[in-house]
C-alpha positions in Angstrom: -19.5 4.8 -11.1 -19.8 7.8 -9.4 -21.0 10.1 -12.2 -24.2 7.0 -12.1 -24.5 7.6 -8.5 -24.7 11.2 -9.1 -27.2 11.1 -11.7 -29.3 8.7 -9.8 -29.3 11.0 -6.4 -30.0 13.7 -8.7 -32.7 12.3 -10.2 -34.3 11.0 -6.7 -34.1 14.4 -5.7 -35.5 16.3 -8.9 -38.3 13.9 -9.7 -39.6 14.1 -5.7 -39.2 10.3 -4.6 -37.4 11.3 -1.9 -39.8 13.1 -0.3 -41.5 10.6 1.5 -38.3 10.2 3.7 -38.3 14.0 4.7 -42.0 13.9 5.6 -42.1 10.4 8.0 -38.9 12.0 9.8 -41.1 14.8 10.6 -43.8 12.6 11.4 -41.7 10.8 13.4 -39.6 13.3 15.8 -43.5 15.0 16.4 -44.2 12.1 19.3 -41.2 12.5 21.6 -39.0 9.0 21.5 -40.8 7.7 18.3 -37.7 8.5 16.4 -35.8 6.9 18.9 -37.5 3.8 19.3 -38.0 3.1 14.8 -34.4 3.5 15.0 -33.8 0.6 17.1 -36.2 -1.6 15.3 -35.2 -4.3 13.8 -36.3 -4.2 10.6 -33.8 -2.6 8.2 -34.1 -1.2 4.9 -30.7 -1.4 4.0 -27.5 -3.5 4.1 -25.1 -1.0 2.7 -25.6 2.9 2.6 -23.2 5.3 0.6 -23.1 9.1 2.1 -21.8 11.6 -0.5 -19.9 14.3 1.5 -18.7 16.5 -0.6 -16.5 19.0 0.3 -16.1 18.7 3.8 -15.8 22.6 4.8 -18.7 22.9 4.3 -19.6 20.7 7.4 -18.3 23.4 9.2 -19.9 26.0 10.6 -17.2 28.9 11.0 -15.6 30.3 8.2 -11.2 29.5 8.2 -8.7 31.2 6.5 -7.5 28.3 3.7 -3.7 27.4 2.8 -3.9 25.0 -0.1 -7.7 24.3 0.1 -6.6 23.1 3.8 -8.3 24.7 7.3 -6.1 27.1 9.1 -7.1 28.3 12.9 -3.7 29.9 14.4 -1.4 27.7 14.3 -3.0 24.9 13.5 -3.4 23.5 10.2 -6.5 20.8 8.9 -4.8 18.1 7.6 -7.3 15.9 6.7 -10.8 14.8 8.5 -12.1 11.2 8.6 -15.4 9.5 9.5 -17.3 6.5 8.4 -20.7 6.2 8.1 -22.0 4.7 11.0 -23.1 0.6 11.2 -26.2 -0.3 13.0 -27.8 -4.0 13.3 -28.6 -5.1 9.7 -26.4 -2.8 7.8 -23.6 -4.9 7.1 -21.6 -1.9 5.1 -21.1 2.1 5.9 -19.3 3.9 3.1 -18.9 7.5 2.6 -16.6 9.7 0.3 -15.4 13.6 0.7 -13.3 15.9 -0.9 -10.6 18.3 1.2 -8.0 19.8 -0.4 -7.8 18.7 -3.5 -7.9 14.9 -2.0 -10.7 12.5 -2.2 -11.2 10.1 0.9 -13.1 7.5 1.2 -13.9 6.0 4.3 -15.3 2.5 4.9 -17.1 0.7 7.6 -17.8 -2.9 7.8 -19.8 -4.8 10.0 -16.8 -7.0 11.9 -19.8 -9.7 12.4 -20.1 -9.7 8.3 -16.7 -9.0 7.1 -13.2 -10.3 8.6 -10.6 -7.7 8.8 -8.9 -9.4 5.9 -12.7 -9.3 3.7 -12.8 -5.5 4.8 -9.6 -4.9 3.1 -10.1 -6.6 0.0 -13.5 -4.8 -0.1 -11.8 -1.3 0.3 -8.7 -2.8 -2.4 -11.2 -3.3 -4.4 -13.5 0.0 -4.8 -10.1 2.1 -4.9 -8.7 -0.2 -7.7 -11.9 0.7 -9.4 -11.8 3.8 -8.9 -8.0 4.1 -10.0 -9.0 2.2 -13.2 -12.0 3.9 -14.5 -9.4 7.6 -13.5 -7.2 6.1 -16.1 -6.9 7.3 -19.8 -6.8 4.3 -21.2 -10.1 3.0 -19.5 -12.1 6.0 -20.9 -14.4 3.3 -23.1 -14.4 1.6 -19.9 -15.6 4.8 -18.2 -18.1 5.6 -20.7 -19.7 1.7 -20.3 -19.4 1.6 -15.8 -21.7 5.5 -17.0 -24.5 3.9 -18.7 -27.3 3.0 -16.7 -27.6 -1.4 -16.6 -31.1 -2.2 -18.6 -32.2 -4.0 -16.0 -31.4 -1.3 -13.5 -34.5 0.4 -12.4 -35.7 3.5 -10.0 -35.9 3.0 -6.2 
């Protein structure tokens, strides 16, 4: 699932349809409080977003001295960093993944007027028992299907 995801963001990116997005923010920030104001529109154009992360170090904008792949500043040591992509009205879903040390996290965000807490945890049970099962040696012809594109997926 994610290699797809990958692929996909890769290939919005190589073949240029995402730069419509870069050029309307532009647009947008040029009349002071345009941004502002779209934002709080109601129209949405999504009910779920995914932010890819990475490797959260690089999020930072000093340079640390690294024990284990983990931050170090004196005498304080980066144990881990969390955040969830933020919900607004109309985006019922806010899921982002990063990498620190070795570890993947994964952070989700559910709209509480969408999801019960008891949904939201079967909704994160479920992605990490995905994730856990396509990991697993045995699921590699499971892998290999959850990679290929769906016929009737398309571009968007």
């Amino acid at each position: 699932m994610l290699r797809y995801i990958h692929e996909t963001s890769q290939n919005v990116l190589i073949s240029g349809e995402s730069g419509l997005t870069p050029w309307a923010m532009g647009g947008l920030r040029c009349i002071p409080g345009l941004l502002k104001l779209t934002s709080c529109a109601p129209i949405r154009f999504c009910t779920a977003m995914l932010a890819n992360v990475g490797d959260i170090r690089r999020q930072f904008r000093s340079r640390f001295i690294l024990d284990q792949g983990r931050c170090v500043a004196g005498n304080v040591v980066l144990e881990h960093l969390l955040g969830a992509a933020p919900i607004r009205p109309g985006t019922w879903l806010g899921l982002s993944l990063g990498n620190y040390a070795k570890k993947l996290y994964i952070n989700l965000n559910c709209d509480p007027r969408r999801y019960s807490p008891a949904d939201s945890n079967r909704l994160a049970d479920l992605f990490v028992n995905t994730i856990l099962e396509l990991t697993q040696p045995d699921s590699e012809s499971r892998s290999a299907r959850a990679h290929e594109r769906p016929s009737n997926a398309r571009n968007s």
